[in-house]
N, C-alpha and C positions, 0 to 999 in steps of 0.2 A: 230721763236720759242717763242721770245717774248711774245706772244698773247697766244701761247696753255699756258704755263705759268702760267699766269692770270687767265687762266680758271681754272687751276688746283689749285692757290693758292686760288683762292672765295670758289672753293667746299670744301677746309679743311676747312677755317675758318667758315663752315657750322656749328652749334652746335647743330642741331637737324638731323640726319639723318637715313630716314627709312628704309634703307636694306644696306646689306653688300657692301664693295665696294672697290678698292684698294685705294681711299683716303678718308676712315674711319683714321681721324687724329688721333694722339699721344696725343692732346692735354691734356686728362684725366692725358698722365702722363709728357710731355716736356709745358706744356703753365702753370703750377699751382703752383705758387711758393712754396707751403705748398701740397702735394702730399696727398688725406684726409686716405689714409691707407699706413703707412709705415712696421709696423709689422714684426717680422720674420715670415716663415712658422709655421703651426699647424703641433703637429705633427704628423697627418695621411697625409697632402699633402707632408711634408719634407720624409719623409718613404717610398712613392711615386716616389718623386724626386731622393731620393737617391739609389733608384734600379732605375733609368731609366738611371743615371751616369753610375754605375756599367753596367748597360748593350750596353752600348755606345751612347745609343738611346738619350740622350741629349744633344744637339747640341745648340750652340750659336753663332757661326761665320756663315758668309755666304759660300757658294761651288762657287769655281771659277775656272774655267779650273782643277778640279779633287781634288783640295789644298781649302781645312778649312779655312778662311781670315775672318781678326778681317776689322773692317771699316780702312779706310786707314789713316781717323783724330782720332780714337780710340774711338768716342761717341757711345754710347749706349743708349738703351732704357730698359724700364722694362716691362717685362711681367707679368700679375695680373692674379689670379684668383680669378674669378667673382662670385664665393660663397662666398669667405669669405673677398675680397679686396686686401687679401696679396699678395707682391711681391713674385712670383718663381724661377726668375733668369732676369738676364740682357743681352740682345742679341746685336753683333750688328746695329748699325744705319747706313746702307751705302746710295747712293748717286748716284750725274751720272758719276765718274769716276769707279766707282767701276761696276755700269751699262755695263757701258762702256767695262770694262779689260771681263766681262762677255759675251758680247755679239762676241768680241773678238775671245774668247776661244770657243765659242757655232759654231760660224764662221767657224773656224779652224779645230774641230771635225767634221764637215759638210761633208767636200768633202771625208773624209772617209767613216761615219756612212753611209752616202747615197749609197754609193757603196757596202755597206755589201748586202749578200744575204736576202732573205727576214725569211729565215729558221733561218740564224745565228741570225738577230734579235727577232723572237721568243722567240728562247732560251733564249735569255738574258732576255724579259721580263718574259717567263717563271720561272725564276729564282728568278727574283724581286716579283711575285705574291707572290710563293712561302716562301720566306720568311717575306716577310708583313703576312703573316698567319703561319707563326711559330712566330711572335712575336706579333700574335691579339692582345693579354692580356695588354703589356706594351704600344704597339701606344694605345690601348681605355683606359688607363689611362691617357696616355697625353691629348689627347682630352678633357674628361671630365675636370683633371688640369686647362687644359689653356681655355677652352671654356664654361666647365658646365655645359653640355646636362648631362644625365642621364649615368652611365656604360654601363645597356644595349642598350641604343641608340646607344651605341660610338661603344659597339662591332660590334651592327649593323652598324654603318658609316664603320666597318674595313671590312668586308663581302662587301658592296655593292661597296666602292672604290677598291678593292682587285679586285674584279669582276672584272674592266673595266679594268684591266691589262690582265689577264687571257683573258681577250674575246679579246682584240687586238693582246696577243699572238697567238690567234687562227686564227683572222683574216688578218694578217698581209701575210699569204703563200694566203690568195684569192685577194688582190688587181691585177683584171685582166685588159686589154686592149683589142681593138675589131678587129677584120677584116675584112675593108667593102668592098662590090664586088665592082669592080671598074666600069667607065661607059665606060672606052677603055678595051682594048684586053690589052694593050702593060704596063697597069698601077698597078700596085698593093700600096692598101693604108689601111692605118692599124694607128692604137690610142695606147699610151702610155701611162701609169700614174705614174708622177715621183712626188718625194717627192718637197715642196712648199717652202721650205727654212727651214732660221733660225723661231723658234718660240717666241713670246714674253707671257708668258701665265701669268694673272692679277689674281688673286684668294682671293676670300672671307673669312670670319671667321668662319661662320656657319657648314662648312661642312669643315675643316681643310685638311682632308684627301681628300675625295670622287672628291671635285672640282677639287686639280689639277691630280691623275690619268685620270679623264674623259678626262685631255686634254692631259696632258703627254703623257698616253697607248698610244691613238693612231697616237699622233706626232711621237713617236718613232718607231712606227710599221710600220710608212709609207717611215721611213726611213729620217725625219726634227730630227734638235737637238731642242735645248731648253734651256729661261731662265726663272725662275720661279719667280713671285713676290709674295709672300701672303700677308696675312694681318700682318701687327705690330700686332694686338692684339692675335695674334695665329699663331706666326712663327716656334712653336717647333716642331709640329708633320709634319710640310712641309719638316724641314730639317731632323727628324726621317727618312721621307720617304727616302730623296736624300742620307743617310748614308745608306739604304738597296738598292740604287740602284748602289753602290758603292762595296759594299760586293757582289751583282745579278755581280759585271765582270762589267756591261756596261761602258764602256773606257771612260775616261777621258776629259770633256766638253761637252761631249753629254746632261746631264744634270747641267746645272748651276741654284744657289739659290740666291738671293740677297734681303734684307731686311730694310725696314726703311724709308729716306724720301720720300713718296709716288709721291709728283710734281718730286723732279729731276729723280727720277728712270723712272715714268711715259714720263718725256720730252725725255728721253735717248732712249728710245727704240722707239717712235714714229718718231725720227728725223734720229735714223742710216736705211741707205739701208742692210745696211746685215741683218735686219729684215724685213723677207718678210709676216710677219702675227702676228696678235694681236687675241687673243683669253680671252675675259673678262669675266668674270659672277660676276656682280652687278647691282649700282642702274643706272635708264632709263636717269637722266641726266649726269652722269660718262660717258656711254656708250658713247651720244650724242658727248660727247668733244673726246672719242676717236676715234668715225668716221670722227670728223673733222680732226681730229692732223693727222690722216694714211693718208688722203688725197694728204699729201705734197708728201710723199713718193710711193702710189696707192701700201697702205700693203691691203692684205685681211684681211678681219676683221670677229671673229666669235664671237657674243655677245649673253649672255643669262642675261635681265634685270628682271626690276618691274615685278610684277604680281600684279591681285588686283582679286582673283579667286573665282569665285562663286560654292556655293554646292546649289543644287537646291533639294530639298523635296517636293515630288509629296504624291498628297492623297492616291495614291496607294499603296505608297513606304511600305518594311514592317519595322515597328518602331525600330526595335532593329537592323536590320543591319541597317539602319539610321543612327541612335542615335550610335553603335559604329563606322562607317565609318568616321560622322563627327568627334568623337574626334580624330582620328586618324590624320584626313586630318586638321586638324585645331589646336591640341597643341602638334603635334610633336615636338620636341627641342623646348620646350614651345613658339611655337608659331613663330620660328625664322626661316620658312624655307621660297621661293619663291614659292611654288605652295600651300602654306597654303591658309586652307577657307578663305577668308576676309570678304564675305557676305556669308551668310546664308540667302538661300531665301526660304520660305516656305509657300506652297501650304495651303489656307485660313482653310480649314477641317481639318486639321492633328495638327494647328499652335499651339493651346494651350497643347495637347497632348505631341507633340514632344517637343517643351521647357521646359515643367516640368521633362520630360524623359532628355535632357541633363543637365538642373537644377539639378538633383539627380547625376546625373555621374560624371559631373563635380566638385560636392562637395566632392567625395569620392576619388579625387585625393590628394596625398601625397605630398608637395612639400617641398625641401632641397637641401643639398649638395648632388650632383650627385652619389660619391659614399655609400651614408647611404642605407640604405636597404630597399625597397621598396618605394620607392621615384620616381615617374613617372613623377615631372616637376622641370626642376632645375633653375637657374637664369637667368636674361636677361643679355645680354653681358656686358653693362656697362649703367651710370646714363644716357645718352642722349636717351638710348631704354626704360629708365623707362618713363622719361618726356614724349617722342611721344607717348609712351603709355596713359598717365595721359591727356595731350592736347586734343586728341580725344576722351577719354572718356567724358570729360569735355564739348568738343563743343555738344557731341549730346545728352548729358543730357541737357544742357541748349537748349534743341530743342525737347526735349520729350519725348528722351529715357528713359528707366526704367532699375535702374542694378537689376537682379534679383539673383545675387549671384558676387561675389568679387568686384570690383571695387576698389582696392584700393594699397597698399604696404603693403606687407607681414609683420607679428609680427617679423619674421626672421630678417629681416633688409636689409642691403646692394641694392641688385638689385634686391631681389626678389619681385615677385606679383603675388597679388592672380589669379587662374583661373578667368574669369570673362565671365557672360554672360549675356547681353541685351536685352531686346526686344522693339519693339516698331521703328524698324530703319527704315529712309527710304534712299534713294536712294541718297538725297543731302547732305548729314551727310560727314562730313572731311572721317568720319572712313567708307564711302561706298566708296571715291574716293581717298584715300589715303591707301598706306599699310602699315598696322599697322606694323608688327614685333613683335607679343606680343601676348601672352593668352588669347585674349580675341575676344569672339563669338558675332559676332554683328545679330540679326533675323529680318528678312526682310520678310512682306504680301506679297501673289500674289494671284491674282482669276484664270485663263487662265495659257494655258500654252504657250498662246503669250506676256500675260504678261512678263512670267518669262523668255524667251528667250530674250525682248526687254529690261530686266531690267539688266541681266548678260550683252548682248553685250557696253548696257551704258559702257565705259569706257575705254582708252585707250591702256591701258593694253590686252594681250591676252593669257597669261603663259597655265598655269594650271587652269582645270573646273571638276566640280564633278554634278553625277545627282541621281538620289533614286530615282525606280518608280520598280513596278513590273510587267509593260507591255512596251512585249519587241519591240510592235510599236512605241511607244512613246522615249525610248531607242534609237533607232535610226534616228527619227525624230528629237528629241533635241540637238543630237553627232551631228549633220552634220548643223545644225542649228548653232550652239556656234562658236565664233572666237575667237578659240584658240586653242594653236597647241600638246594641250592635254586634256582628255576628261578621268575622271575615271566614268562608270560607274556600281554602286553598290560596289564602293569601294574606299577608303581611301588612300588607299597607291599606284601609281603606276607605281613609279619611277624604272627602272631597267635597267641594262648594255646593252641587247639586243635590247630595243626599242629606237625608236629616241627620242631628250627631248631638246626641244625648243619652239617659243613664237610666235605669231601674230603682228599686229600692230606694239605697241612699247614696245614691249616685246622682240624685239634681233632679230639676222638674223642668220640664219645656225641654223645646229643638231649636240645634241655633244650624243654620244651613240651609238651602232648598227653598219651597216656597212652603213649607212648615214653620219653617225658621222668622219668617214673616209677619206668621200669624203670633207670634210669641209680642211685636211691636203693634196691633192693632188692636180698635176698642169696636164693637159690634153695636150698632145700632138700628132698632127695629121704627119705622115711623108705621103709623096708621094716618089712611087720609078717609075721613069719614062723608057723605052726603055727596056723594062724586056723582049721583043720578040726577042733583039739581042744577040749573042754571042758576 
């Protein structure tokens, strides 16, 4: 364990990192001896905070076997909101003992949960949906709080994680098995699909919420427990969750929460056998070190990494679903999601047209603190998403790019920055091979549309692809061309509970979504029953 260790302590001392990950370090708030915003809250976020008290939904201890637990050495961390800097509350910091008592208890609720009926567990997520959507209002304010997307983003993150609860309660009475004819008289033989153990599930900051239902729902529906790591920089709305999954009835250890130092949590759960699967969504070299680490133990591993996702704009395309697809696909939770545009490729005929058309659009965005009014882009997580933002901008201007609107840090201050959009990019630019995390629309030539298939596939990556064209030969030509293990086309958004939503290449392995996403939580089991012709 030595060595995963190592792996784990190089990638926190990373100080530039471009997508979410479970060792996105602390350091902003445990390596700085002078912490640069101390503040009390504002008081629209303490007013905030203090209905989400009042409503129990603020949570600062980890969940462990059913029981609230403060870190067992008492340290803590602070949790910041990224509009305005100020500290929220202090959660706290556990570790691999605490890992440890968790996976324990996850253990322990195991040999029950798995034996519950498939109906009785339903219910109980039914239950949990349920009340995630009676308390929308207050989880999409912690969001916005601790993370800073937009309110109606966040309402939307409570709708679309909500969802994969709901759709695993649903799906949770069809996890079938087969009966195959057999090749004797005397044999009968038949398949099983039993739940795949303990869970270890690794979760992002971007999507607080949405990440870990996608894994939780349907661990739980197949009948696995679960320990939940999120990120340090947005551990409220995880434990929001696991306090309504606690009021839904579902029994005690079935779901555990642990929080903070991200290498020991990480080593604990890679090193115990009672964890029979890791389920991660961050960055492609994170994942790398957790397919090593599960190796000792041969856990399954479900990863959803990097994306570096191309929108492609055909001459045919028609300008205005274009033009709003890409903003759609490109500065949602400004700019901070995995299947975000990162290159815009656009067909040589349409190229000055459609840029001046997203130039105006993207000027007429609003950007502030998530909850002001009309405000469509809110800040970037924290200062090392501003820099990789600033870096790349930087490498491909000194290479001949052109900013033709933002480029720069917001008047606002803190983490914000402006929308930004480029042209002139090509293919070997940091910001075509690297993903950005950030607001800003990089335009890429192409003549052909072998071009532009040869230019998307450039790249390790496989996530998320976007195309605009209004023939629907070409439509289907370019979908089955692209490697990658999703394809929007004529549209921007098209992430949902229903469909599968996973990566190529080195973009992760397994589907988390659908009743694909199901199979990523089950173990297959073949029985032979032999002499069935005797009495």
């Amino acid at each position: 364990m030595a060595a995963q260790n190592l792996c784990f302590m190089a990638m926190r001392s990373s100080k530039l990192l471009s997508r979410p990950s479970y060792l996105l370090s602390v350091q902003m708030q445990m390596l700085s001896s002078s912490p640069p915003l101390t503040r009390k809250m504002s008081i629209d976020a303490q007013s905030v905070a203090s209905k989400l008290t009042s409503s129990g939904l603020l949570r600062t201890q980890g969940l462990i076997g059913g029981k609230w637990t403060d870190a067992y050495d008492g340290k803590t961390i602070k949790v910041y909101n990224p509009a305005t800097g100020e500290s929220i509350v202090d959660v706290a910091c556990m570790g691999g003992r605490e890992t440890n008592d968790a996976i324990s208890a996850a253990y322990e609720a195991y040999r029950s949960w798995s034996k519950t009926t498939a109906a009785e567990r339903s219910k109980f997520l039914r239950k949990w949906y349920d009340l995630l959507m009676v308390h929308k209002e207050e989880l999409a304010q912690l969001i916005t709080l601790e993370q800073g997307k937009t309110l109606k983003e966040s309402i939307g993150e409570i709708n679309y994680g909500a969802g994969f609860v709901e759709f695993s309660a649903e799906e949770a009475k069809r996890v079938y098995g087969d009966i195959i004819p057999a090749p004797l008289s005397d044999r009968r033989l038949f398949v099983l699909k039993q739940p795949v153990g303990v869970v270890g599930a690794i979760t992002p900051w971007n999507f607080p919420l949405a990440m870990i239902t996608r894994k939780v729902g349907p661990a739980l529906a197949c009948g696995c427990t679960v320990v939940v790591k999120p990120s340090e920089l947005t551990p409220l709305t995880a434990l929001a969750a696991a306090e309504l999954s606690i009021q839904a009835g579902i029994p005690a250890g079935v779901v555990n929460v642990v929080m903070g130092n991200a290498p020991d949590i990480g080593d604990a759960l890679l090193a115990s056998p009672q964890v029979r699967k890791i389920t991660f969504t961050g960055s492609t070299a994170v994942g790398k070190k957790l397919m090593a680490g599960s190796a000792e133990t041969v856990k399954r591993v479900s990863l959803e990494l990097g994306g570096n996702a191309p929108c492609i704009i055909f001459d045919d395309a028609d300008l205005d679903v274009a033009v709003k697809g890409t903003l759609a696909a490109k500065f949602r939770n400004s700019g901070q999601t995995c299947v975000c545009a990162n290159r815009i490729i656009v067909q040589e005929g349409i190229y000055e047209k459609f840029s001046n058309a997203l130039c105006d659009a993207v000027q007429s965005m609003k950007v502030g603190d998530g909850f002001s009014e009309g405000v469509t882009q809110g800040p970037l997580i924290n200062e090392a998403a501003v820099e990789k933002v600033e870096s790349l901008i930087h490498d491909a201007t000194s290479k001949g790019a052109k900013v033709i609107t933002g480029g720069k840090r917001h008047s606002l201050g803190f983490t914000f920055y402006e929308p930004t959009v480029i042209t002139d990019v090509n293919n070997e630019m940091r910001i075509s091979r690297e993903e950005a995390f950030g607001p800003v629309a990089p335009l890429l030539r192409f003549k052909t549309e072998e071009d532009a298939i040869r230019i998307a596939n450039d790249t390790n990556a496989g996530l998320g692809s976007y195309v605009f064209t209004n023939s629907i030969q070409r439509s289907w030509r370019v979908a089955e061309a692209l490697e990658y293990g999703l394809v929007g086309v004529n549209e921007g958004v098209f992430s949902t509970e229903v469909a599968p939503f996973g990566g190529f290449k080195q973009s992760g392995l397994g589907r988390e979504g659908s009743k694909y996403g199901m199979d990523e939580y089950l173990e297959i089991k073949y029985v032979c029953l032999g002499n069935m012709n005797k009495e």
